[in-house]
C-alpha atoms as one frame of an Amber mdcrd trajectory, in Angstrom:
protein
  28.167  33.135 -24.635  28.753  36.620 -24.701  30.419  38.354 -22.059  26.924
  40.113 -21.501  25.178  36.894 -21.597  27.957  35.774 -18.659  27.713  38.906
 -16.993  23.626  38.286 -16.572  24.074  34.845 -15.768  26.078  35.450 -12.976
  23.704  38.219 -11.357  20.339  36.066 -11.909  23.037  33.518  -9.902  24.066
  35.882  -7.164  20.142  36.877  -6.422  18.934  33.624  -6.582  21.151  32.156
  -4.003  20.004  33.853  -1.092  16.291  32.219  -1.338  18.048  28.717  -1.488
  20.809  29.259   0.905  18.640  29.575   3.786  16.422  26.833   2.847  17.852
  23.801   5.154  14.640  22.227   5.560  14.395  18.404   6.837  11.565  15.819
   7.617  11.173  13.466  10.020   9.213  10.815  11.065   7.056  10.340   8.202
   3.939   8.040   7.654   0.661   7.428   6.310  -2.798   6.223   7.468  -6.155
   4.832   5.403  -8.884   3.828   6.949  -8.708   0.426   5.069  -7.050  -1.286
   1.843  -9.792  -0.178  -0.176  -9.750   3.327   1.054 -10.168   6.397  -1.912
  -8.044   8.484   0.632  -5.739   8.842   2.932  -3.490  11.132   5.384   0.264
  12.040   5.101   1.817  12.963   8.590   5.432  14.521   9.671   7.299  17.267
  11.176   9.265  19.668   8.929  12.066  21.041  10.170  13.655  24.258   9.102
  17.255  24.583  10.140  17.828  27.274   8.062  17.789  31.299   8.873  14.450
  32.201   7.055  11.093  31.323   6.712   9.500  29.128   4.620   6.224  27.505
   3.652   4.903  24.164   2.471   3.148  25.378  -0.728   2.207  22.220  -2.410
   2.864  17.842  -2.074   2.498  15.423  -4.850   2.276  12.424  -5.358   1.031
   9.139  -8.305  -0.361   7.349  -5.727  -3.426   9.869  -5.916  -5.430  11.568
  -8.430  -5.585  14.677  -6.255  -3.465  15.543  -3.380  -3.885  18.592  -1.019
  -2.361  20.378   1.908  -5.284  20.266   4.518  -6.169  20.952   7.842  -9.654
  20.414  10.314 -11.677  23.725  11.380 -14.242  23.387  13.409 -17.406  25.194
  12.181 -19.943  27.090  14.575 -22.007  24.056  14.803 -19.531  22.325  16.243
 -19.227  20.006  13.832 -15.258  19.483  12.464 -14.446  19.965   8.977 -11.731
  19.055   7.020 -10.864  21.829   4.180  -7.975  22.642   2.401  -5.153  25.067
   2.714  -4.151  27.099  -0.458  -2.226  29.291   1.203   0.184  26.206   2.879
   2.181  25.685   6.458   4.241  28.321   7.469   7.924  26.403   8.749   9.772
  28.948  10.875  13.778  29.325  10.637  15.427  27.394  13.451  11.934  25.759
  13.765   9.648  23.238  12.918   5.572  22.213  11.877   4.140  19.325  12.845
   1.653  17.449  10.139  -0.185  15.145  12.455  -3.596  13.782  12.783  -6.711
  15.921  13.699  -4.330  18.628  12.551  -2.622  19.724   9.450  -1.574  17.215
   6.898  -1.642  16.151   3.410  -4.337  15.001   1.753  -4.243  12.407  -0.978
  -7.949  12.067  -2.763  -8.597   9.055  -5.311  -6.153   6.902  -4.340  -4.548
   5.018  -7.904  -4.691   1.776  -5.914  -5.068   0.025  -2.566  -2.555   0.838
   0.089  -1.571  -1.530   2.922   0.350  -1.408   5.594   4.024  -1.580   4.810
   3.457  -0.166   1.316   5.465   2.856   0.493   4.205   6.354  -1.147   6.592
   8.754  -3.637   5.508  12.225  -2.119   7.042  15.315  -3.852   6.991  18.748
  -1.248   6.965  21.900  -2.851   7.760  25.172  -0.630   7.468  28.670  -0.950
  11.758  29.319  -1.555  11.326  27.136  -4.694  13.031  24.026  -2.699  11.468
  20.458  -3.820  12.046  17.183  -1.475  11.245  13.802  -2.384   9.993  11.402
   0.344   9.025   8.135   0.750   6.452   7.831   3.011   5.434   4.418   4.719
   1.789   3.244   4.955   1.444   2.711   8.701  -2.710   2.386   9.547  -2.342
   1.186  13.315   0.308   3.510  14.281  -0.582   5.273  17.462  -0.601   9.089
  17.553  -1.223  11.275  20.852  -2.116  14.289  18.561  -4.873  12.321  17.138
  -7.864  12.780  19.066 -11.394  11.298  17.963 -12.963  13.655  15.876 -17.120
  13.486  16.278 -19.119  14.605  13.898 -16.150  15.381  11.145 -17.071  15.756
   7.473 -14.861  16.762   4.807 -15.492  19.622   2.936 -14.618  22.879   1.708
C-alpha cells in the first residue's frame, strides 16, 4: 500500500465512523404470529430501541423463511375499511428512543412462507437500517401470545 493508498484509507475510515458510532440500536421482545401451521404469511413484532445520539430508520428485514418479506403497516382507507400496505420508505427509530412493531400497527411482513411455522419454531430475520447497521435476530413463533396493541381489525384486506 502506498502511503496515498493509507492516507485515503484512513479518511474513508474517519468519515465513516460517525454514521456507525451513533448507531446503538437494540431489540427487544421479539415474536411472531400465523394464523395457522399452514399459513403463506405471517407477522414479525418488537420494539427497537435506539440508544444511540442520532436517528435512524428500519430500511429493510430479511429473512429464508419467506419468499418475500416487507416492512408494513395498516391504513385505514376512506371507506373505512383497514388495509395493510407496505412501507418503502421504513420506521423512523429516534436517538435515545424507541418504535414499537406490534400488531394492528407496523411490523414486518413475511409473504410465501418456505414452510409451515408452529409455535415454538424459530425465524433467522436479518434488519437492515438506514446508517448501514445490519442485526441478526431470531425471532420465536408465538401464535397465542396476547397483545394489548392488537385490536380486532374488521373489514381488513391486504393490499397496496
Amino acid at each position: 500500500m502506498t502511503h496515498l493508498q493509507g492516507l485515503l484509507a484512513a479518511v474513508a475510515v474517519t468519515f465513516a465512523l460517525p454514521a456507525f458510532a451513533d448507531s446503538h440500536i437494540a431489540i427487544s421482545d421479539p415474536y411472531a404470529r400465523v394464523a395457522s401451521p399452514a399459513a403463506q404469511s405471517g407477522g414479525i413484532f418488537m420494539t427497537i430501541e435506539n440508544h444511540g445520539t442520532s436517528d435512524d430508520r428500519l430500511v429493510s428485514a430479511a429473512s429464508e423463511a419467506a419468499k418475500k418479506v416487507e416492512l408494513h403497516t395498516h391504513l385505514a382507507g376512506a371507506d373505512g375499511v383497514v388495509k395493510m400496505v407496505e412501507v418503502k420508505e421504513g420506521f423512523p427509530v429516534p436517538a435515545h428512543g424507541s418504535h414499537a412493531l406490534a400488531r394492528g400497527g407496523d411490523h414486518v411482513m413475511l409473504m410465501g412462507l418456505v414452510k409451515p411455522l408452529n409455535d415454538g419454531d424459530e425465524i433467522a430475520v436479518t434488519l437492515t437500517f438506514e446508517s448501514g447497521k445490519t442485526i441478526d435476530v431470531t425471532v420465536p413463533v408465538d401464535s397465542q401470545r396476547a397483545d394489548m396493541a392488537s385490536q380486532p381489525m374488521h373489514g381488513m384486506t391486504h393490499g397496496n
